[in-house]
C-alpha positions in Angstrom: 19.2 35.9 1.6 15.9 33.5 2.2 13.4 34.6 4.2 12.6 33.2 7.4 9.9 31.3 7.5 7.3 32.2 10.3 6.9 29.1 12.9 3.0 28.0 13.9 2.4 27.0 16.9 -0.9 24.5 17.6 -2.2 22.8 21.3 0.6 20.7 21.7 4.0 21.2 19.0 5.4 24.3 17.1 6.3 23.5 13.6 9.9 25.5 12.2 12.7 25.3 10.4 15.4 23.3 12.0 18.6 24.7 13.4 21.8 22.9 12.2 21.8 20.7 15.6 18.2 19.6 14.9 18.6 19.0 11.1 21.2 16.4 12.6 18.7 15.0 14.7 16.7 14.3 11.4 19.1 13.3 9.1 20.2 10.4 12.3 16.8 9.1 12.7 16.4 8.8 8.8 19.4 6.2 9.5 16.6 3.4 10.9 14.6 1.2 8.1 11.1 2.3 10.2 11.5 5.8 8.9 12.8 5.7 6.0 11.4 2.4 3.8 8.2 4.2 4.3 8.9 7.0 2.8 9.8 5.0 -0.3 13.9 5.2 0.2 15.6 1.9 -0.2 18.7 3.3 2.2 19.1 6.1 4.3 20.1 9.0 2.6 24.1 9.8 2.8 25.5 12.9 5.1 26.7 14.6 1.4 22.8 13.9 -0.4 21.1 14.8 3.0 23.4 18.5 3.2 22.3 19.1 -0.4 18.8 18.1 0.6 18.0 15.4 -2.0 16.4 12.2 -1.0 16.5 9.2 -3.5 12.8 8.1 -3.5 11.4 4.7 -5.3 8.6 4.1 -7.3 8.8 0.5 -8.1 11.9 0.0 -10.1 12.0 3.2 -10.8 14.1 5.6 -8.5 13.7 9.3 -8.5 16.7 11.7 -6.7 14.4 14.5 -5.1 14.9 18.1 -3.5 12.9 17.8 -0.6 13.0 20.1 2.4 12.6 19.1 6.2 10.3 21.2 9.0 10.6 20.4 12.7 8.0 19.1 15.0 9.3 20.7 18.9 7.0 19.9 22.0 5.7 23.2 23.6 6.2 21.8 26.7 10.2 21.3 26.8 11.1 22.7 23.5 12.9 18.9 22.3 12.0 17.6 19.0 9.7 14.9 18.6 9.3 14.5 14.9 9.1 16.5 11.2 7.5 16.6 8.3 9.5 16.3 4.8 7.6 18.0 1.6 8.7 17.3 -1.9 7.2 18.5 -5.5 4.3 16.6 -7.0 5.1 16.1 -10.4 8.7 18.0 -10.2 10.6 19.9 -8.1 9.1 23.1 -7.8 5.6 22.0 -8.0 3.3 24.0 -6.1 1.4 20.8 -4.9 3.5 19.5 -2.5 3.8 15.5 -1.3 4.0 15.4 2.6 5.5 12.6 4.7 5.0 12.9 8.8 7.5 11.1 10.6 7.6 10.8 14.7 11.0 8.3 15.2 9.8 7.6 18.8 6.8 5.2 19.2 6.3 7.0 23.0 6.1 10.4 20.9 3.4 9.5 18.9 -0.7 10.0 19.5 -3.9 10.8 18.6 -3.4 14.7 19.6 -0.2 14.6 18.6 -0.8 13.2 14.8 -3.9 16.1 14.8 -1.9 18.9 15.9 0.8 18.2 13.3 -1.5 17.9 10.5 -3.3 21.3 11.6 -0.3 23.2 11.8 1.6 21.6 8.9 -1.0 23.2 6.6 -1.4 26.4 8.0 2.8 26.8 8.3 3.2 25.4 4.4 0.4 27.8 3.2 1.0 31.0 5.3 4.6 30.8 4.2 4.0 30.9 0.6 5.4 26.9 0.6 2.7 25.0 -1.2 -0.5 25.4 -3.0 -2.3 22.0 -2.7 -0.6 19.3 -0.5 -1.4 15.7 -0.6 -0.3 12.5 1.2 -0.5 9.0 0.8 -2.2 6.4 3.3 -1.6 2.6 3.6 -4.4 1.0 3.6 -4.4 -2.1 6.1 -6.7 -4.7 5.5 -8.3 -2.4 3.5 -10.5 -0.8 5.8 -10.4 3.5 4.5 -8.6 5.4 7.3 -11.1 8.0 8.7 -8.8 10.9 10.4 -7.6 12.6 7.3 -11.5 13.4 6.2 -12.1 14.6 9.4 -9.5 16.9 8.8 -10.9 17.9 5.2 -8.9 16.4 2.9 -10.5 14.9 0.2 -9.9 11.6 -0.9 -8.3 11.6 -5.2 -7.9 8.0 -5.9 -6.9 4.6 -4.6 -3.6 2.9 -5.8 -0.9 0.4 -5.7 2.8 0.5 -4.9 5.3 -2.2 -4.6 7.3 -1.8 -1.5 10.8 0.1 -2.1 12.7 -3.0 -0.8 10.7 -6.1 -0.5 8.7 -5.4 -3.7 5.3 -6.4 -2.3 2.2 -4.9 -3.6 1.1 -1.9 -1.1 -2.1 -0.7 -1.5 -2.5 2.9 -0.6 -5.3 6.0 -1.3 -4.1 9.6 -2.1 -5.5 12.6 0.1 -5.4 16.3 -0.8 -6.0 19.5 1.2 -5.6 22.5 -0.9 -5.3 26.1 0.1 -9.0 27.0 -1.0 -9.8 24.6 2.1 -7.8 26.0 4.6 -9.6 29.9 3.3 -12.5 28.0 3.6 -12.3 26.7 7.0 -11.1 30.3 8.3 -13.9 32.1 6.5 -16.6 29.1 8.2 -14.9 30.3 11.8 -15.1 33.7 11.3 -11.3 33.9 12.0 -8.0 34.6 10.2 -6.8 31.0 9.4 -3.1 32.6 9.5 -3.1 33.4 12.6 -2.2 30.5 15.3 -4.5 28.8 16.1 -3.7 28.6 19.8 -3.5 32.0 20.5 -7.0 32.9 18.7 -9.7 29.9 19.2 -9.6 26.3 19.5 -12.5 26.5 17.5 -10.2 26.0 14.4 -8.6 22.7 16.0 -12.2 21.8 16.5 -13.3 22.3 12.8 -10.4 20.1 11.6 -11.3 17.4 13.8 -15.2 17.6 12.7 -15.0 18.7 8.9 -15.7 16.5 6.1 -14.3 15.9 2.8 -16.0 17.5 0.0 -17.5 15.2 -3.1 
C-alpha cells in the first residue's frame, strides 16, 4: 500500500490528496478550454486517461501522453475546493524535477493571497513528502513585461522561451522558473525554523520570507 501523503496547511488553503468525489471535481473542470489549453492539452482529457492518470500534453506538433498526478487546493474556511495543482516529470516520468501547473477554475476563487499561499504550501507539501527534488513552472509572458511574484517567492529564473499554442499554433512566449529543495532548506535555516512544519502553526515569518526573498544569480 502507498503511503499517505501528509496535507500542509498555509494562511488561507490546505493542500492534499483528493478523495474520489474531489478527483471528480478536477477531472470536470479540466472539461472547460480555460483550464486545460493552458496546460498545453488540445482536449480535455477522457474519463478512461484521467482514471489512469495520464494527460496528453503538446509541444508544438509534438504530443506527449504523460503520468501526471493531481493535489487539491480546499479553503480553511469551509473545507470546499477551490483549485489544484498537477505535477508531471521533467524530462520523463519519474523525474525528480517536477513541472507544476496551478489551476483555480473559478475567476471569484482566485487572488493575490490566494495564488501566494498555494505556491508556499505547494513546495513545502511536494518536498516534505518525498514528491519532488527541484520543481519548475512556466510563465506567459504578456507584452513581455517579466512577471515579478515568482522571484519574490525565490525561484530563480532558467531561461526565456517560445511555444506555439497547443490549438491555435501561435507563438507564446514564456520564461521557465525553478525552486529547488536546497531553497526551501535554505529559507527554513534563514528563519531559524523547521521548513517542514506548517507554516501556520509555527510563524508567519516563513509566508513573509517568501513574499520578500529574491532569486539567486
Amino acid at each position: 500500500m502507498a503511503e499517505e501523503l501528509r496535507p500542509v496547511r498555509g494562511k488561507l488553503l490546505e493542500i492534499a490528496e483528493p478523495t474520489a468525489t474531489e478527483r471528480m471535481w478536477i477531472f470536470r473542470s479540466l472539461a472547460a478550454p480555460a483550464v486545460h489549453q493552458p496546460l498545453g492539452c488540445r482536449a480535455a482529457p477522457t474519463q478512461a486517461l484521467f482514471a489512469a492518470g495520464l494527460l496528453e500534453l503538446w509541444r508544438g506538433e509534438v504530443m506527449r501522453r504523460e503520468p501526471v498526478r493531481y493535489h487539491l487546493l480546499r479553503r480553511l474556511s469551509d473545507r470546499q475546493p477551490i483549485g489544484f495543482f498537477l505535477d508531471f516529470g521533467w524530462d520523463f516520468a519519474h523525474d525528480p524535477t517536477r513541472e507544476i501547473d496551478l489551476v483555480v477554475p473559478s475567476p471569484q476563487d482566485r487572488g493575490l493571497g490566494v495564488y501566494v499561499d498555494a505556491t508556499v504550501i505547494v513546495a513545502q507539501y511536494l518536498f516534505t513528502n518525498g514528491l519532488a527534488k527541484r520543481l519548475r513552472w512556466r510563465v506567459e509572458l504578456k507584452r513581455g513585461v517579466m512577471p515579478r511574484r515568482s522571484e519574490r517567492q525565490g525561484a530563480r529564473l532558467l531561461w526565456r522561451q517560445q511555444e506555439r499554442h497547443p490549438v491555435t499554433g501561435e507563438w507564446v512566449e514564456q520564461v521557465v522558473y525553478e525552486y529547488a529543495l536546497a531553497d526551501f532548506e535554505s529559507l527554513g535555516h534563514k528563519q531559524q525554523l523547521d521548513p517542514r512544519v506548517d507554516y501556520q502553526a509555527t510563524s508567519a515569518r516563513v509566508f513573509d520570507a517568501y513574499r520578500a526573498s529574491k532569486p539567486k544569480g
